[in-house]
N, CA, C and O atoms as CSV, one atom per row, in Angstrom:
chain,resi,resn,atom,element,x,y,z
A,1,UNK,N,N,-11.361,7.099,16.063
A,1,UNK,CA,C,-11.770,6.815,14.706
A,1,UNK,C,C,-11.405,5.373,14.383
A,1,UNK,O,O,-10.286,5.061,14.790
A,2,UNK,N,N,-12.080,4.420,13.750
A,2,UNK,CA,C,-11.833,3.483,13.253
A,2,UNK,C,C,-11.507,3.575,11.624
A,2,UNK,O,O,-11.692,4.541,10.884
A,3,UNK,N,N,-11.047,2.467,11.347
A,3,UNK,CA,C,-11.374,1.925,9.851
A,3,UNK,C,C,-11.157,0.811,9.355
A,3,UNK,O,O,-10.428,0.005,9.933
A,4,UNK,N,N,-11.858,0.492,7.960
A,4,UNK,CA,C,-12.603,-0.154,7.399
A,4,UNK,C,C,-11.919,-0.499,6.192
A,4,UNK,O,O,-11.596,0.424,5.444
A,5,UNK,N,N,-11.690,-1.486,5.931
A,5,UNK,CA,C,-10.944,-2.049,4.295
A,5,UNK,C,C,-11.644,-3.292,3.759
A,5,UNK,O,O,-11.206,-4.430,3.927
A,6,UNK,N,N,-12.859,-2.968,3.046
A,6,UNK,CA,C,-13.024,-3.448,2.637
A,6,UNK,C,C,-12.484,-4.009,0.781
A,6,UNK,O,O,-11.643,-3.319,0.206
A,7,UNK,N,N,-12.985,-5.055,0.184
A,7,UNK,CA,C,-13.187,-6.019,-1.065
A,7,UNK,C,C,-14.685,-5.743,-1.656
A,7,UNK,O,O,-15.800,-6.014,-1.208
A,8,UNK,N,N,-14.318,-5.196,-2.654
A,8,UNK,CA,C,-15.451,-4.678,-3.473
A,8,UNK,C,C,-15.444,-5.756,-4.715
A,8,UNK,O,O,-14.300,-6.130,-4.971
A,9,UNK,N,N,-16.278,-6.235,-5.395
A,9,UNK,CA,C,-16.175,-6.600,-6.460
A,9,UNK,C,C,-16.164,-5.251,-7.644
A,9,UNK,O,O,-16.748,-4.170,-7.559
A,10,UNK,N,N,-15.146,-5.851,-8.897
A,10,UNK,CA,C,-14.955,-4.733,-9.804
A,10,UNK,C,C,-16.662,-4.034,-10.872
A,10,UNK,O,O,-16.719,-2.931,-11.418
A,11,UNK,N,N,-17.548,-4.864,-10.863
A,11,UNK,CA,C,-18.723,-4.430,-11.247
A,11,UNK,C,C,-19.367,-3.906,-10.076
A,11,UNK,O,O,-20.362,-3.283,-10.445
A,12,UNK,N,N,-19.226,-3.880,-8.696
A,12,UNK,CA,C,-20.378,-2.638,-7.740
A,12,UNK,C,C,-19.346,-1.566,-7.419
A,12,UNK,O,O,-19.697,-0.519,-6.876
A,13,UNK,N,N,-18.187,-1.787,-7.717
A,13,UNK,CA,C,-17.212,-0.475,-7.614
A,13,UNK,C,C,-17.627,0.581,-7.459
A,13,UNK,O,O,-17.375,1.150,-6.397
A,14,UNK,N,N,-18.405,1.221,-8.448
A,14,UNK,CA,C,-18.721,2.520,-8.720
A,14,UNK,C,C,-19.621,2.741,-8.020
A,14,UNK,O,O,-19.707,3.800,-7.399
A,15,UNK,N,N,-20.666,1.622,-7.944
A,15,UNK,CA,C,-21.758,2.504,-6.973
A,15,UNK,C,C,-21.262,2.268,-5.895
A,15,UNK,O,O,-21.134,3.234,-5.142
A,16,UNK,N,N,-20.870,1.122,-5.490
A,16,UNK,CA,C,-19.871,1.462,-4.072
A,16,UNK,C,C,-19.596,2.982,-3.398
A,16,UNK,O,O,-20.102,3.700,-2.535
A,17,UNK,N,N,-18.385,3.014,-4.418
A,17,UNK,CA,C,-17.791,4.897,-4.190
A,17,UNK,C,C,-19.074,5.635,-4.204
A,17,UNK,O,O,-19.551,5.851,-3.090
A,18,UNK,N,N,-19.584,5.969,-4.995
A,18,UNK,CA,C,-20.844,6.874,-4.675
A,18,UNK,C,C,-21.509,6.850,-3.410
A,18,UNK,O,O,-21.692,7.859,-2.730
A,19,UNK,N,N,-21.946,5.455,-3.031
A,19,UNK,CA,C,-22.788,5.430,-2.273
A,19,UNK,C,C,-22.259,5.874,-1.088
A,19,UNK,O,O,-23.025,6.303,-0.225
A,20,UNK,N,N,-20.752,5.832,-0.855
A,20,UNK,CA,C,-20.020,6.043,0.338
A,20,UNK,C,C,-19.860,7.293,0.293
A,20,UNK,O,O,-20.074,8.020,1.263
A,21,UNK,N,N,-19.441,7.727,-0.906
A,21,UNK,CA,C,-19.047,9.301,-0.745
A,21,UNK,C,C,-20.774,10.446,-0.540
A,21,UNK,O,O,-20.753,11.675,-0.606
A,22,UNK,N,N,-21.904,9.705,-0.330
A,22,UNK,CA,C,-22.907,10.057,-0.378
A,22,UNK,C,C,-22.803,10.737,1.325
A,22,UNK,O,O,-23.121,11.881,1.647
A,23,UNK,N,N,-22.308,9.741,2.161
A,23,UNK,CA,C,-22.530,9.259,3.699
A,23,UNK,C,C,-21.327,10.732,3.861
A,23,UNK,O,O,-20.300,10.661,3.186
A,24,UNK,N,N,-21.575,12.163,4.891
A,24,UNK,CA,C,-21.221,13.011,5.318
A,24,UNK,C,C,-20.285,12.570,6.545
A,24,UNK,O,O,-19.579,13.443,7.050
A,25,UNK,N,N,-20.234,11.122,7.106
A,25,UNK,CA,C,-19.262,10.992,8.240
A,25,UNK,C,C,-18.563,9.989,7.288
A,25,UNK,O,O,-18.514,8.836,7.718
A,26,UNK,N,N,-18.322,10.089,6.754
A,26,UNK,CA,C,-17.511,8.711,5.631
A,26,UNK,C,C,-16.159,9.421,5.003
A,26,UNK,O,O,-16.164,10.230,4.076
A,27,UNK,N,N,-15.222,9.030,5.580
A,27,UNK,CA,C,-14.095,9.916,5.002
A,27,UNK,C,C,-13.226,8.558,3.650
A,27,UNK,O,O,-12.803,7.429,3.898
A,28,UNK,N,N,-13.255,9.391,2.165
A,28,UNK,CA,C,-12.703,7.900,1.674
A,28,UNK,C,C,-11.150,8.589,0.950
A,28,UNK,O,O,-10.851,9.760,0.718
A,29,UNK,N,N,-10.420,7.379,0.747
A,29,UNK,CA,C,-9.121,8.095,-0.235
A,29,UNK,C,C,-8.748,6.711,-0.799
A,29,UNK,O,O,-8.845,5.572,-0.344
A,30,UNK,N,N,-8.200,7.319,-2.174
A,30,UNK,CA,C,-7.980,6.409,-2.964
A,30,UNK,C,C,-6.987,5.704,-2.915
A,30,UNK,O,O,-6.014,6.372,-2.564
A,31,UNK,N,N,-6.636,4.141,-3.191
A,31,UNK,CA,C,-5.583,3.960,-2.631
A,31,UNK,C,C,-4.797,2.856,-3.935
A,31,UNK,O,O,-3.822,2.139,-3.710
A,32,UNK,N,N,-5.376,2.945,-5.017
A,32,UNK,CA,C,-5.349,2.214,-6.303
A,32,UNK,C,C,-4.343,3.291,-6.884
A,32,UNK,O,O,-4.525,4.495,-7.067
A,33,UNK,N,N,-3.373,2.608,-7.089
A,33,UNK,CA,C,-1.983,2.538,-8.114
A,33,UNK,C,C,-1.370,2.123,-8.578
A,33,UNK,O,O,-0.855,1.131,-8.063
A,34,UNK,N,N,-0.934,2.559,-9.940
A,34,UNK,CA,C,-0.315,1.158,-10.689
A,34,UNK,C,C,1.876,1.545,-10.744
A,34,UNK,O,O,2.569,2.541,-10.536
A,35,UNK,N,N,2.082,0.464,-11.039
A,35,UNK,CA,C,3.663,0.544,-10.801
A,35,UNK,C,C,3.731,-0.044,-12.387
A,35,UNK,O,O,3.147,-0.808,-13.156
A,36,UNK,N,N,4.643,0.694,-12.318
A,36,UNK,CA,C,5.202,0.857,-13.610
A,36,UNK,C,C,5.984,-0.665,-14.175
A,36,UNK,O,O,6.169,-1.645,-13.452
A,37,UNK,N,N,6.286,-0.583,-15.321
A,37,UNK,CA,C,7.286,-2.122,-15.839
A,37,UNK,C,C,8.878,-1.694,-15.037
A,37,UNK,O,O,9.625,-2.470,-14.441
A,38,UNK,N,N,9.030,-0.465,-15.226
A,38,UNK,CA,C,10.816,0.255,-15.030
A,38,UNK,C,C,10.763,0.242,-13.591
A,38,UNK,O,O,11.643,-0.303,-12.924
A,39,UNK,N,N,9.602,0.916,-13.004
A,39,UNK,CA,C,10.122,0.570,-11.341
A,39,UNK,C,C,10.147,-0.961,-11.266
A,39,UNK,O,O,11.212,-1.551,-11.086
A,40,UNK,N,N,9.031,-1.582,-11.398
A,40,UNK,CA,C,9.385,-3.238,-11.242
A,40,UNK,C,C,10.596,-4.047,-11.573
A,40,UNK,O,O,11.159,-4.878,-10.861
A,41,UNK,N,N,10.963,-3.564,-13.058
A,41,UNK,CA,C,12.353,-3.867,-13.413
A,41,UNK,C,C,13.190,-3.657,-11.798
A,41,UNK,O,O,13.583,-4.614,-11.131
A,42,UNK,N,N,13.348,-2.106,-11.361
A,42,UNK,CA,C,14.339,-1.570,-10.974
A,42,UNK,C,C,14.002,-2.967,-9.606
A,42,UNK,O,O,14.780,-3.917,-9.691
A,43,UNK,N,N,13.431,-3.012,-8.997
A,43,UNK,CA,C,13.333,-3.815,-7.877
A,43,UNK,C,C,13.712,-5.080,-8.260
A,43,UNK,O,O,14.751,-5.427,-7.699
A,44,UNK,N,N,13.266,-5.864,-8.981
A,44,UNK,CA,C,13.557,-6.668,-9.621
A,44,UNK,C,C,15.227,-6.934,-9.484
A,44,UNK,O,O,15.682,-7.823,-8.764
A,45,UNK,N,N,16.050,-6.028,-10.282
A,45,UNK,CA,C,17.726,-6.010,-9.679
A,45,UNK,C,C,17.877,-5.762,-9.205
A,45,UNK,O,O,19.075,-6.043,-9.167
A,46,UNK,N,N,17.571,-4.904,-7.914
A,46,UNK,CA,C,17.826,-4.829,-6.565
A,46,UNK,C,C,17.679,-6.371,-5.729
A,46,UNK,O,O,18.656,-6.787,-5.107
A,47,UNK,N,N,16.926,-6.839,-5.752
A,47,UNK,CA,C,16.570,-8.390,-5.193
A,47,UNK,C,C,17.800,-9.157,-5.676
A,47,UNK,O,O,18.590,-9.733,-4.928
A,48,UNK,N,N,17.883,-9.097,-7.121
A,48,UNK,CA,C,18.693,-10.103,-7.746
A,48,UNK,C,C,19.917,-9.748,-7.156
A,48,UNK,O,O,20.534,-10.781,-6.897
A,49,UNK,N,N,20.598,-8.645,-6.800
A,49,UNK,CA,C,22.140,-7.873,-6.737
A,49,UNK,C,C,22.482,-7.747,-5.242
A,49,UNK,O,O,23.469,-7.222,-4.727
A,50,UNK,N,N,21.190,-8.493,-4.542
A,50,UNK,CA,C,21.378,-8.303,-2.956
A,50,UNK,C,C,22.338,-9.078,-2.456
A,50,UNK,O,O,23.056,-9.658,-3.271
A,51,UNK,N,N,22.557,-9.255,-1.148
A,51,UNK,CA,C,23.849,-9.657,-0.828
A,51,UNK,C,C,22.678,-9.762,0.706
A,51,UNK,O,O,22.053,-8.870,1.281
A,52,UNK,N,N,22.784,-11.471,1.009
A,52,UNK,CA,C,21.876,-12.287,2.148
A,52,UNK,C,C,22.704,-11.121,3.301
A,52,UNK,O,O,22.011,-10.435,4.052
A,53,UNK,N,N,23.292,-11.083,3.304
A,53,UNK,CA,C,24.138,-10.258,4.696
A,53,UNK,C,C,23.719,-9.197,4.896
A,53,UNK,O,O,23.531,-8.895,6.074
A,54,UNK,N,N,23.470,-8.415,4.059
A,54,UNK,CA,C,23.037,-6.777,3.753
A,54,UNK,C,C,21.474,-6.519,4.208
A,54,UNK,O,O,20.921,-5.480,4.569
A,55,UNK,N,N,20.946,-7.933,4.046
A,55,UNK,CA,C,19.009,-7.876,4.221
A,55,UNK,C,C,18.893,-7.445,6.015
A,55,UNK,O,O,19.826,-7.663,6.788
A,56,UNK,N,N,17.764,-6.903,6.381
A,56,UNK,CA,C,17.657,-6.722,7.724
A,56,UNK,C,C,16.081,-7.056,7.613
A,56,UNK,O,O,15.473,-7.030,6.543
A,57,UNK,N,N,15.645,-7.295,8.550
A,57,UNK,CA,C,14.038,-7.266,8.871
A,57,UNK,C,C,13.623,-5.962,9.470
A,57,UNK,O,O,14.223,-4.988,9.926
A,58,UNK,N,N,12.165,-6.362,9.272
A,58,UNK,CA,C,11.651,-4.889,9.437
A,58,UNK,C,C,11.479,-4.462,11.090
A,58,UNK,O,O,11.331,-3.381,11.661
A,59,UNK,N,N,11.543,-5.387,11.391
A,59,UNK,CA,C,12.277,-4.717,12.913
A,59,UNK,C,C,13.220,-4.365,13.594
A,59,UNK,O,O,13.483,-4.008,14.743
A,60,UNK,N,N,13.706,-4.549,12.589
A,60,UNK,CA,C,15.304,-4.307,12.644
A,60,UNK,C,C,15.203,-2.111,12.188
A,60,UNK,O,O,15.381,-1.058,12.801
A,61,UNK,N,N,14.860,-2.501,10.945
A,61,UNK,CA,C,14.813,-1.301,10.358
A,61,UNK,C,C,14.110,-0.296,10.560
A,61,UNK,O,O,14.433,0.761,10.018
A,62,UNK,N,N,12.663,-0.381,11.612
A,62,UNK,CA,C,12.407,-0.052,12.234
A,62,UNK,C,C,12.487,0.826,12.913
A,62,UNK,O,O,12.165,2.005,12.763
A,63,UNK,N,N,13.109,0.076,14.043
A,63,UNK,CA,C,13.781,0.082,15.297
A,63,UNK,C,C,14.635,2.000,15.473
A,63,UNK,O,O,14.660,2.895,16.317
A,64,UNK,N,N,15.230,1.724,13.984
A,64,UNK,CA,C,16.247,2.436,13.405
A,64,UNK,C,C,15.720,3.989,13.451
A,64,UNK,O,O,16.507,4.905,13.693
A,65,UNK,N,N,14.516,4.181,13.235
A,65,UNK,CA,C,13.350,5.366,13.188
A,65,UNK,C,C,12.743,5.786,14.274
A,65,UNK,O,O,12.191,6.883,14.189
A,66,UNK,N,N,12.690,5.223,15.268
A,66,UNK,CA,C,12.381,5.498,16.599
A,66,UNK,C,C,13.330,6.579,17.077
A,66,UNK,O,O,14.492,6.609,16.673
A,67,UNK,N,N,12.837,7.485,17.952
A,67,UNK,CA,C,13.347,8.669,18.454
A,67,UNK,C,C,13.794,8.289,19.688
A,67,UNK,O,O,12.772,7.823,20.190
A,68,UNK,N,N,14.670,8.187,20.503
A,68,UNK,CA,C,15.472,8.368,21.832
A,68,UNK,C,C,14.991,8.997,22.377
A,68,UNK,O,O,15.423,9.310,23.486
């Protein structure tokens, strides 16, 4: 299976979705969500309250999830 991510402009949006969800081999899911002001806040002091030592990269963290 492949896929596809496309950039829609916000005026063909709709017929966009239609037209796709028309197509029987076209599998679609939505992927539009909005974040809140309070979660943003919350990240927001998390960043600010970090400590440079404590940061890891994501291969690092990763790494960490991998099964033996």
């Amino acid at each position: 299976m492949k896929q596809i991510i496309l950039n829609v402009s916000e005026n063909k949006y709709n017929f966009f979705v239609e037209l796709i969800k028309s197509l029987d081999f076209v599998k679609t899911s939505n992927t539009d969500f909005e974040i809140s002001e309070e979660e943003k806040n919350i990240v927001r002091r998390r960043i600010k309250n970090s400590k440079p030592q404590d940061i890891k990269s994501w291969d690092e963290v990763s790494e960490s999830f991998r099964l033996k």
